[in-house]
VOSERO-935812 format. One record per residue (C-alpha): x, z, y; residue in one letter. Coordinates in Angstrom, 3 decimals, decimal comma, padded with zeros to 6 digits. Each point is the difference from the previous one (the first is absolute). Layout:
+----------+----------+----------+------+
!        u !        w !        v ! resn !
+----------+----------+----------+------+
!        X !        Z !        Y !    a !
...
+----------+----------+----------+------+
//
This chain:
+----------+----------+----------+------+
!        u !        w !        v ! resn !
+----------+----------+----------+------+
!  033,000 !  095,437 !  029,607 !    x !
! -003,786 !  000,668 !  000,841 !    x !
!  000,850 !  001,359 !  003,506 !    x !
!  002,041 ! -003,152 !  000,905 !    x !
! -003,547 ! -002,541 ! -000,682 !    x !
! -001,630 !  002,415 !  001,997 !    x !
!  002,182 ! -000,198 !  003,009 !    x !
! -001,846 ! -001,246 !  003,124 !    x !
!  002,157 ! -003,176 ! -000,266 !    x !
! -000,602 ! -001,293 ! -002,424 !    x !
! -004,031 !  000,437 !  000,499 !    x !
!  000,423 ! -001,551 !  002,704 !    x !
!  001,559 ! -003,441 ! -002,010 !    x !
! -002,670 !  000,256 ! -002,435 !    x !
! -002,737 !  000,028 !  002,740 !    x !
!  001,645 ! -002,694 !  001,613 !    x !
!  000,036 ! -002,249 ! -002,954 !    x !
! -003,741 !  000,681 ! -000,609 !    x !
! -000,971 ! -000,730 !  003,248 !    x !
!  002,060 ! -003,429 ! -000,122 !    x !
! -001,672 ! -001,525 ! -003,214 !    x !
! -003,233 !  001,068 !  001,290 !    x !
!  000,377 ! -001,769 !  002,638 !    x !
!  001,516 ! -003,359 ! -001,873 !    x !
! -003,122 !  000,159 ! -002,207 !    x !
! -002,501 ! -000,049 !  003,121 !    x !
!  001,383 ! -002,616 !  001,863 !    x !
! -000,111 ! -002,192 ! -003,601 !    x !
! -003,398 !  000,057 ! -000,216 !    x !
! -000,334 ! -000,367 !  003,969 !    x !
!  001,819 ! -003,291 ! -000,011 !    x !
! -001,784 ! -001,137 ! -003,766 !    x !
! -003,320 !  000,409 !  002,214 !    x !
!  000,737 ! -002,168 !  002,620 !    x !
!  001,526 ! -002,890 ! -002,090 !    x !
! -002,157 !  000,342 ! -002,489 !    x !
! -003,177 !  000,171 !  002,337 !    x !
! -001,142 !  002,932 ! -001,879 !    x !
! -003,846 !  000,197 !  000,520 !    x !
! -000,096 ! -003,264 !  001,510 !    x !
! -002,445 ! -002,607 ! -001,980 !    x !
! -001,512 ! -002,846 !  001,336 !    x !
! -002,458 ! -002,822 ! -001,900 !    x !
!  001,084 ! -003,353 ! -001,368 !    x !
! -002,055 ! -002,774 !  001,388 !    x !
! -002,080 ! -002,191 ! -001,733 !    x !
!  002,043 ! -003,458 ! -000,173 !    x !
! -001,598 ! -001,482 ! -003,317 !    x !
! -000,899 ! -003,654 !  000,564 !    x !
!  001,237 ! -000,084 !  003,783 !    x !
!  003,419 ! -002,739 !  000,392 !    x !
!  002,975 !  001,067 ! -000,614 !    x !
!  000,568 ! -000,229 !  003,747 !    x !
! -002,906 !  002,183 !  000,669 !    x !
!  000,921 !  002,429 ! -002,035 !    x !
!  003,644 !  000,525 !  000,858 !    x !
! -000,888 !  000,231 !  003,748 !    x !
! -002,536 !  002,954 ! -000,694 !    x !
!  002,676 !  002,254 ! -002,535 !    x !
!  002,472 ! -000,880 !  002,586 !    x !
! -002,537 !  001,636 !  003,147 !    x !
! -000,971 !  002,872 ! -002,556 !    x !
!  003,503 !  001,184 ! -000,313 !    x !
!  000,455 ! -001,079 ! -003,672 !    x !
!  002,933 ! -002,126 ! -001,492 !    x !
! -001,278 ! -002,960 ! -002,414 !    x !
!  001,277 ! -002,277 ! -003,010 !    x !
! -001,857 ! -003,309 ! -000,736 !    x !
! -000,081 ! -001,068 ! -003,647 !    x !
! -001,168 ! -003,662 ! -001,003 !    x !
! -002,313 ! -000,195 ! -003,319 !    x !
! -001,066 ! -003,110 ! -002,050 !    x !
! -001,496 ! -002,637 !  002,250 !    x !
! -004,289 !  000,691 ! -001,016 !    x !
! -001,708 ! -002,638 !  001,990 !    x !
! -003,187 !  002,170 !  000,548 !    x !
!  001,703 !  001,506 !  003,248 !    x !
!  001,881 ! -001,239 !  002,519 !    x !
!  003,681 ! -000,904 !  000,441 !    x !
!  002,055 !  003,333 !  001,621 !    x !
! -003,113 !  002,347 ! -000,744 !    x !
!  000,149 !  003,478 ! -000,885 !    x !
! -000,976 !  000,797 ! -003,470 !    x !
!  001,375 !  003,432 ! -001,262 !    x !
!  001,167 !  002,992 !  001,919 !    x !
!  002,138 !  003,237 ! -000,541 !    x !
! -001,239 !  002,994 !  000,598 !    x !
! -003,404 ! -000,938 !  000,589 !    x !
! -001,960 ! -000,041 !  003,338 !    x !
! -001,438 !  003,114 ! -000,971 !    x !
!  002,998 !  002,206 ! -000,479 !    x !
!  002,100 !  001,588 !  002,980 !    x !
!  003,642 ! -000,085 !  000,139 !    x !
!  003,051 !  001,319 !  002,619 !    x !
!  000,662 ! -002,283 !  002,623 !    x !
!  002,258 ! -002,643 ! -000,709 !    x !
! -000,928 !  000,308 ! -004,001 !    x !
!  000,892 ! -003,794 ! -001,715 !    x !
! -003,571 ! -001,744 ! -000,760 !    x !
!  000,124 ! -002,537 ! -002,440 !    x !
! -002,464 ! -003,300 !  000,401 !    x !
!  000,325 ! -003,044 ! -002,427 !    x !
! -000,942 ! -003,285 !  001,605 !    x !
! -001,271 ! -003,224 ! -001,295 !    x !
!  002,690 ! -002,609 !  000,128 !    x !
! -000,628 ! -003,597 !  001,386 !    x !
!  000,177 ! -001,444 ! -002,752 !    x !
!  000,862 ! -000,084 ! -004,082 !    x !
!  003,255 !  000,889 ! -000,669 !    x !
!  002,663 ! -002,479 ! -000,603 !    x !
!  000,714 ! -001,376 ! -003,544 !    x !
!  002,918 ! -001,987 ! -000,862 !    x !
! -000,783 ! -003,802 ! -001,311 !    x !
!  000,789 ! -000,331 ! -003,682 !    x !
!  002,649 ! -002,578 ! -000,941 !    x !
! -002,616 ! -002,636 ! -001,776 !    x !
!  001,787 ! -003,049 !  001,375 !    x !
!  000,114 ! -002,745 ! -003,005 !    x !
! -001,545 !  002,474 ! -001,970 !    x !
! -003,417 ! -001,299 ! -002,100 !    x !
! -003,110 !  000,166 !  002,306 !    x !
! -002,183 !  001,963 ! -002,440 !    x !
!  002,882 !  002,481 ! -000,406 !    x !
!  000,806 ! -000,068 !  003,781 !    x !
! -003,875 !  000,302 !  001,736 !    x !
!  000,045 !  003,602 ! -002,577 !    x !
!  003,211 !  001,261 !  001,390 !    x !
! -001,359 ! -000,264 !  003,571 !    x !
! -003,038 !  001,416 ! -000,851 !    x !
!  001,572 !  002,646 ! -001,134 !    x !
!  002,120 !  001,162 !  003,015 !    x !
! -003,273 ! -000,609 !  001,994 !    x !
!  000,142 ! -003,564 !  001,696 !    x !
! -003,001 ! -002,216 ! -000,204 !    x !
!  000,756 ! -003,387 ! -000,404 !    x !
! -002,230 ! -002,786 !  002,133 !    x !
!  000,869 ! -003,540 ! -000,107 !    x !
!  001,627 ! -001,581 ! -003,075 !    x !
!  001,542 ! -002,978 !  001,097 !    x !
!  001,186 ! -002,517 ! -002,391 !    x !
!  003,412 ! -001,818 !  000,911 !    x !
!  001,882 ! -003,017 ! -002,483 !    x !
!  003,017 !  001,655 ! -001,663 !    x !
!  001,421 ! -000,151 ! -003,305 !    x !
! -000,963 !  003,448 ! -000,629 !    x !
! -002,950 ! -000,582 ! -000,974 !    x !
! -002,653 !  003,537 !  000,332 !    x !
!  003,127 !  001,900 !  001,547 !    x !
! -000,598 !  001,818 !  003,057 !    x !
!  001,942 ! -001,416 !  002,808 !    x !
! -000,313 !  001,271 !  003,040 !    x !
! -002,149 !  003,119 !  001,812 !    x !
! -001,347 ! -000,310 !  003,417 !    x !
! -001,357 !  002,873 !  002,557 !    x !
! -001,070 ! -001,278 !  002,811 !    x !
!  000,792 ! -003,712 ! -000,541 !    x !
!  004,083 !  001,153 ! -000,579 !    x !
!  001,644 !  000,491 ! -003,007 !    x !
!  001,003 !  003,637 ! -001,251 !    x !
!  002,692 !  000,772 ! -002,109 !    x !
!  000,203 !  002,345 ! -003,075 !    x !
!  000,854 !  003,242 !  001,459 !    x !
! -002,158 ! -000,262 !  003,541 !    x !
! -001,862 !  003,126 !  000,900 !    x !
! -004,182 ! -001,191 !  000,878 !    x !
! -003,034 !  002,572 !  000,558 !    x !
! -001,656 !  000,725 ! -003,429 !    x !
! -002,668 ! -002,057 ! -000,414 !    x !
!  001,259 ! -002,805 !  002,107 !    x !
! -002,034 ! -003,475 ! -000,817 !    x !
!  003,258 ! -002,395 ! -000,748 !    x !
! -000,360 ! -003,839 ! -001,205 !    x !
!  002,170 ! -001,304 ! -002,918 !    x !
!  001,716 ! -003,740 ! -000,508 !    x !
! -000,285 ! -000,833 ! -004,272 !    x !
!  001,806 ! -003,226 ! -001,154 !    x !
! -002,211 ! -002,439 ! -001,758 !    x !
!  002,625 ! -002,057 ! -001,482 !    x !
!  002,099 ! -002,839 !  000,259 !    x !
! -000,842 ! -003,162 !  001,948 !    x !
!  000,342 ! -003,004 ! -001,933 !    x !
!  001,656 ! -003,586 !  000,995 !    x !
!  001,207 !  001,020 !  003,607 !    x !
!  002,282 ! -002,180 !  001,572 !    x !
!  003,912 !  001,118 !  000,376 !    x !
!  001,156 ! -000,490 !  003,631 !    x !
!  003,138 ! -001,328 !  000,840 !    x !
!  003,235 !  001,777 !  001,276 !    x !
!  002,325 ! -002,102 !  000,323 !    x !
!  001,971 !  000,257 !  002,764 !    x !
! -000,890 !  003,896 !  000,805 !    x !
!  002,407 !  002,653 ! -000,335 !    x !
! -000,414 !  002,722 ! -002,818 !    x !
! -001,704 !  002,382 !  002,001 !    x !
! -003,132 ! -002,549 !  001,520 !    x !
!  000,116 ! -001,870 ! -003,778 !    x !
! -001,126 !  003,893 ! -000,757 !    x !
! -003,010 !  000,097 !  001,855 !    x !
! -000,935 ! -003,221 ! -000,282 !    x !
! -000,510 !  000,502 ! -003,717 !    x !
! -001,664 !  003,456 !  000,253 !    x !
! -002,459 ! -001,399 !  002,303 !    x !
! -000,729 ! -002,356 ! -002,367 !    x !
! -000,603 !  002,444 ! -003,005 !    x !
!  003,183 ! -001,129 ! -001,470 !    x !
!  002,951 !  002,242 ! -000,865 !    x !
!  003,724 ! -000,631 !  000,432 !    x !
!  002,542 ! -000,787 ! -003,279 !    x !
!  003,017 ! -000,563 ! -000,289 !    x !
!  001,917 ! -000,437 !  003,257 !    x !
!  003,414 ! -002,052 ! -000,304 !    x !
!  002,444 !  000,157 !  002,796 !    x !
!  002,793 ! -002,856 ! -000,252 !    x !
!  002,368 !  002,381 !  001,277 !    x !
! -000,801 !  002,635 ! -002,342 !    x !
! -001,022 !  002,533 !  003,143 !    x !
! -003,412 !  001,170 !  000,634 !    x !
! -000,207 ! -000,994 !  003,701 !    x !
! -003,902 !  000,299 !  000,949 !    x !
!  000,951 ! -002,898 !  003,040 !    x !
!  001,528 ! -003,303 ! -002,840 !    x !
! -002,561 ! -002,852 ! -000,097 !    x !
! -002,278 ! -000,813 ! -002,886 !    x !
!  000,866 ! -003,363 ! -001,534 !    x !
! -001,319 ! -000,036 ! -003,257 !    x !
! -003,092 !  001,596 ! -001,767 !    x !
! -001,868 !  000,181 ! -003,174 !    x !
! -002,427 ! -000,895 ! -000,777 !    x !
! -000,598 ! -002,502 !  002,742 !    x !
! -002,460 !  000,028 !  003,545 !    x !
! -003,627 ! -001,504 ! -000,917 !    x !
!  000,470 !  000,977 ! -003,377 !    x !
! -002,858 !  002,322 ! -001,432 !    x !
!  000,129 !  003,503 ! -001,411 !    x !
! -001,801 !  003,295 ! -000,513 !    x !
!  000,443 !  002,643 !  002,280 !    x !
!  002,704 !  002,405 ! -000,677 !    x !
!  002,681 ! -002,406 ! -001,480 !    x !
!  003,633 !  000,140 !  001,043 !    x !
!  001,742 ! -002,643 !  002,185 !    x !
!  003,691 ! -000,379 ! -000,554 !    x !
!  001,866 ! -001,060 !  003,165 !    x !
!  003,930 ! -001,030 !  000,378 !    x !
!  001,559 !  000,826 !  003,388 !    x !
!  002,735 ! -001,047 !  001,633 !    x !
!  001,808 ! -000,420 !  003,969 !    x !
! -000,184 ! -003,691 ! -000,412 !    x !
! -002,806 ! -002,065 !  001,013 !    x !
! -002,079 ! -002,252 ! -002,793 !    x !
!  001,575 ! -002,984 !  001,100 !    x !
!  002,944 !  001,502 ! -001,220 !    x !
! -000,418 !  000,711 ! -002,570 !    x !
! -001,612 ! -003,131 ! -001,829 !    x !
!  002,385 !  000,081 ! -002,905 !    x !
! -001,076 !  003,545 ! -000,988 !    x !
! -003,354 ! -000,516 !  000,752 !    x !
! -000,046 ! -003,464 ! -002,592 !    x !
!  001,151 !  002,632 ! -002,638 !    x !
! -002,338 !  002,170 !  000,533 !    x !
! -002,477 ! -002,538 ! -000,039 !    x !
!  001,312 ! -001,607 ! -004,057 !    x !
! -000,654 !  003,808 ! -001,418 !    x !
! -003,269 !  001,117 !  001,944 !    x !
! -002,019 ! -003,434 !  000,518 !    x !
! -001,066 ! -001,975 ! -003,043 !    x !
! -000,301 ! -003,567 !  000,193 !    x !
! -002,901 ! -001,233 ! -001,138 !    x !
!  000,236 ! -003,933 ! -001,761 !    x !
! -002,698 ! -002,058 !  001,002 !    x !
!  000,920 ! -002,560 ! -002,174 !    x !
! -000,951 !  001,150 ! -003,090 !    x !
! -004,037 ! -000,843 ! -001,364 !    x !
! -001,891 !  002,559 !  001,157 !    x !
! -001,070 !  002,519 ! -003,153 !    x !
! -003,640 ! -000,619 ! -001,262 !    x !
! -001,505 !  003,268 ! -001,789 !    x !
! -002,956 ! -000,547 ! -001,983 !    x !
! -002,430 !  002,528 ! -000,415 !    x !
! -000,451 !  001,907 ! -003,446 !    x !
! -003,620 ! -000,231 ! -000,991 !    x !
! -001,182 !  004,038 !  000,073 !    x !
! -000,632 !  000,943 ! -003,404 !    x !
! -002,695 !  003,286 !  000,280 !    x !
!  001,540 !  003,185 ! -000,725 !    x !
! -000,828 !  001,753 ! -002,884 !    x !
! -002,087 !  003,055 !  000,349 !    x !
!  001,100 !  002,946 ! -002,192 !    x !
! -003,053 !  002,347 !  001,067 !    x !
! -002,204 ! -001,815 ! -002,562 !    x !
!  000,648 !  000,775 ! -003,565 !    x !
!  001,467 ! -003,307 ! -001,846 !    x !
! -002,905 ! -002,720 ! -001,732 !    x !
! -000,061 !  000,027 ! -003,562 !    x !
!  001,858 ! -003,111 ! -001,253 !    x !
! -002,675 ! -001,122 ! -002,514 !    x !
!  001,643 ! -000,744 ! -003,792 !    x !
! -000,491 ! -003,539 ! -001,590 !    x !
! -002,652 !  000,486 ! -002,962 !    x !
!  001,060 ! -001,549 ! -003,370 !    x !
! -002,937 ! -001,584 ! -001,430 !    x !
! -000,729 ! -000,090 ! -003,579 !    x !
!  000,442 ! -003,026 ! -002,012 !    x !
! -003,274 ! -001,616 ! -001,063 !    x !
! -001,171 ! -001,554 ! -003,514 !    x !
!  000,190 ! -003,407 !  000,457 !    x !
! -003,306 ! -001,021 ! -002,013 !    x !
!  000,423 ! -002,489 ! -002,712 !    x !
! -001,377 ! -003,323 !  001,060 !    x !
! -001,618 ! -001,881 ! -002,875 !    x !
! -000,138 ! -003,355 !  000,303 !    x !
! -002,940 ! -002,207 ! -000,780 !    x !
!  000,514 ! -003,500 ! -001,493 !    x !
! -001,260 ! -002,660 !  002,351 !    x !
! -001,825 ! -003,126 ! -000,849 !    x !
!  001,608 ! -003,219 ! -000,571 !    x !
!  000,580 ! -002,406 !  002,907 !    x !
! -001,562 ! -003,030 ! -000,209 !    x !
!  002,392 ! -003,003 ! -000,955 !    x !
!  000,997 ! -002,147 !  002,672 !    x !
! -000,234 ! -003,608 !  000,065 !    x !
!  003,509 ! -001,539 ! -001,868 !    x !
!  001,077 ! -001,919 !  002,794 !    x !
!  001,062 !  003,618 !  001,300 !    x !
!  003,675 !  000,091 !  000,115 !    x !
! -000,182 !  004,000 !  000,901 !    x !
! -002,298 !  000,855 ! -003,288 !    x !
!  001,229 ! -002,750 ! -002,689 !    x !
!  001,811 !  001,980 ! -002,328 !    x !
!  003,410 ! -001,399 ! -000,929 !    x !
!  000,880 ! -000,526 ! -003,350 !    x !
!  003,683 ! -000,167 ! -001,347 !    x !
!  001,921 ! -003,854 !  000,051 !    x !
!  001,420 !  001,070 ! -003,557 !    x !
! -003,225 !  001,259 ! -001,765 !    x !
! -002,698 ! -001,924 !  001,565 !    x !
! -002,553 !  000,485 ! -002,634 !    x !
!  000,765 !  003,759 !  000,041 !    x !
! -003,248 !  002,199 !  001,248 !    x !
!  001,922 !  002,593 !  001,116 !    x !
!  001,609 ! -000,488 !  003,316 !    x !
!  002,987 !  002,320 !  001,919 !    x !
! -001,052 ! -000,138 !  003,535 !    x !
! -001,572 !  002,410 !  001,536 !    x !
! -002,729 ! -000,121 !  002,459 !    x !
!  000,877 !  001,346 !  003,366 !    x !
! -000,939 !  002,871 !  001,179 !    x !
! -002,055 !  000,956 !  003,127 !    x !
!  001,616 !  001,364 !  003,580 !    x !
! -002,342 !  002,353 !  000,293 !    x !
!  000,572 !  001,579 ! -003,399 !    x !
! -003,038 ! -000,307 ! -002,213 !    x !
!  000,411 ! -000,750 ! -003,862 !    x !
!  001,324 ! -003,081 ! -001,010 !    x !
! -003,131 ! -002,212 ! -001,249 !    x !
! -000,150 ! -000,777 ! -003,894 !    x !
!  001,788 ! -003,311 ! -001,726 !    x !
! -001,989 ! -002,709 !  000,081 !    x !
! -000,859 ! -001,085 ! -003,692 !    x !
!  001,847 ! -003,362 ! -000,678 !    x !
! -002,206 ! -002,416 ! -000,561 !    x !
!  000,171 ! -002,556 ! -003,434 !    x !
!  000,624 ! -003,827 !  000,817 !    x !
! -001,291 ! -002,072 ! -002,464 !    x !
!  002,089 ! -003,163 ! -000,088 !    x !
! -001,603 ! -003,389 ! -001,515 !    x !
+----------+----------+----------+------+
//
């Protein structure tokens, strides 16, 4: 078995075989070499704060392949300027190695507006602050939504929720300031639906209740009734009911005197007119001050009533007897008596009663 591996033959294969992967391996590394560009190296320009232009066209003329990145907008350097690069101009690379250069964009990058619309104007001015708008002019519009943010502008046009602007982007903002008061309703009579429609938005009005005679909803049928009336007054934002029909007004006069006995009131002029009189104001009580005292009645004291003594007064001189006041009378049945029954009368003014005259002795001859 040893003498047949050592037959010329088969010394020959085995040299054969040798000599073929040697040769395999050599050409590998030949051909790696030249694609590779083994021991090749050239250096990376310097492109750092050059345009993006600039610095494309000198990679390209250096034999070097390129990819441009965009970074955040800084507003220190120019739009399309080089900022960063990889490798660095100091390093060398193969020819047609991939350098890497980030570039300053034109601008911020693009947010999407917030939806703020009708949304509170405090609440809505923080949500765009947030996302990076700055907001300019606040203009204030009449609407019934009163502090809600209406519209947004950019530019003088309006933007809708969901837009794409550059961050940072100066935009102006429409508020309501509320209602207007006692505006004038306009009249539509005679319009179709769809002009009675803008006639009454324009006016700051909004539509009701819209009553087709034929029970379709035909934009095209003529107005011939509304509520409440033309030249009437209300405050913006109030509805405006409208009946519709394909007839004309003149038409329809019998429907339209209907209407008329349930939606206008007829005022009597006849009757007195009311007179109000005016309450006198009465001032209002004031509950901050701490209620008065209400002072209690004192009960005085009974006094001794001092005894009065009485002192017995003189006499009064007799008057003359042709005095019918002062003669004393004497009784018809007893006229020699001395003692009499009437009584003196007494003073108005409530002093004693003065002492009896004595009676006086008659001496008859």
């Amino acid at each position: 078995m040893l003498k047949s591996l050592f037959n010329w033959k088969v010394l020959l294969n085995l040299v054969v075989a040798i000599g073929v992967f040697v040769g395999l391996v050599w050409l590998t590394f030949r051909w790696l070499e030249y694609h590779t560009n083994h021991g090749q190296e050239i250096p990376v320009p310097n492109v750092i704060n050059k345009s993006v232009y600039d610095a494309v066209k000198i990679l390209e003329d250096t034999g070097l392949e390129y990819e441009v990145d965009s970074a955040e907008y800084n507003p220190k350097f120019k739009p399309f300027q080089v900022l960063k690069m990889h490798p660095l101009s100091s390093s060398r690379v193969k020819p047609g190695s991939l350098v890497r250069i980030v570039v300053n964009p034109r601008t911020w990058a693009p947010i999407t507006v917030p939806d703020v619309i009708n949304k509170y104007s405090g609440l809505a001015f923080q949500r765009l602050d947030q996302v990076g708008l700055k907001i300019g002019d606040t203009i204030y519009e009449p609407s019934i939504q009163k502090d809600a943010l209406l519209r947004i502008l950019y530019k003088g046009n309006a933007v809708n929720p969901g837009a794409r602007l550059p961050r940072f982007s100066m935009i102006d903002v429409v508020v309501g300031s509320g209602p207007m008061r006692n505006i004038s309703i306009p009249s539509v009579i005679g319009l179709t639906v769809k002009e009675a429609r803008a006639v009454i938005a324009k006016s700051m009005f909004e539509v009701g209740l819209v009553e087709h005679e034929d029970g379709g909803k035909d934009e095209s049928d003529i107005i011939y009734y509304q509520d409440p009336a033309s030249g009437d007054v209300r405050d913006q934002g109030m509805q405006i009911d409208l009946w519709a029909s394909k007839k004309t007004p003149a038409e329809l006069g019998a429907k339209i005197s209907q209407l008329n006995s349930i939606y206008r009131m007829k005022v009597d002029t006849s009757l007195p007119p009311v007179r109000y009189e005016e309450i006198p104001a009465h001032p209002t009580p004031s509950y901050d001050d701490p209620p008065a005292a209400v002072p209690v009645p004192k009960r005085d004291a009974p006094k001794p009533e001092p005894v009065k003594t009485e002192t017995p007064k003189a006499a009064a001189p007799a008057k003359p007897a042709g005095s019918a006041t002062e003669k004393p009378k004497t009784s018809s049945a007893n006229p020699s008596a001395g003692n009499t029954n009437a009584k003196p009368a007494s003073s108005a003014t409530g002093q004693q009663p003065a002492q009896k005259p004595k009676a006086k002795k008659m001496v008859i001859e």
